[in-house]
N, C-alpha and C positions, 0 to 999 in steps of 0.2 A: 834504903837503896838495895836492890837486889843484887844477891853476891856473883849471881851468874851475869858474866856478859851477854850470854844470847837473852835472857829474860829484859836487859838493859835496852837492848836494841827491838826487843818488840814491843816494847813500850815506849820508846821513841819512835817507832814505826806507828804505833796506833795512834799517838799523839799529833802526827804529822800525816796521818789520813792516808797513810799508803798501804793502806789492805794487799797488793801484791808481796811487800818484804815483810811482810806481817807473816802470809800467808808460806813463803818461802822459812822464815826462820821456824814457825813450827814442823813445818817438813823436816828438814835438819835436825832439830832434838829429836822429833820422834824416831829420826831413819838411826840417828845416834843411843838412842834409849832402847829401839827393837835389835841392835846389834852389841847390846851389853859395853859400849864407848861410854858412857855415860851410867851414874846410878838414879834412883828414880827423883831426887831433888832437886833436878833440874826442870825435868817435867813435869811437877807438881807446881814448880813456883810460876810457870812457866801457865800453868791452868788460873791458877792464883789469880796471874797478869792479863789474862782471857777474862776473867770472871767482874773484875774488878777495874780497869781502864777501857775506857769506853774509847772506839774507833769514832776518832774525829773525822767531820766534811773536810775533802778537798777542796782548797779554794782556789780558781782558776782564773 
């Protein structure tokens, strides 16, 4: 399990097929990572999470 919360919740975002809070939670780290809030372990795990869980269909 990923020790950052936001990495937690984009992959429960991607797993639940909502590409908007997907898309939202990496705005956030990055806007957090470009303003030194953050060091870069978040945004790496955060790629990791990108790279590696695949964005599920919506099912409607």
């Amino acid at each position: 399990m990923p020790k950052h919360e936001s990495v937690q919740a984009y992959i429960a975002a991607r797993n639940a097929g909502n590409a908007d809070a997907a898309s939202r939670i990496v705005a956030e780290v990055t806007a957090r990572y470009s303003t030194r809030t953050t060091d870069g372990s978040e945004l790496a795990a955060l790629l990791d999470a990108n790279l590696t869980v695949p964005l599920a269909t919506q099912k409607g």
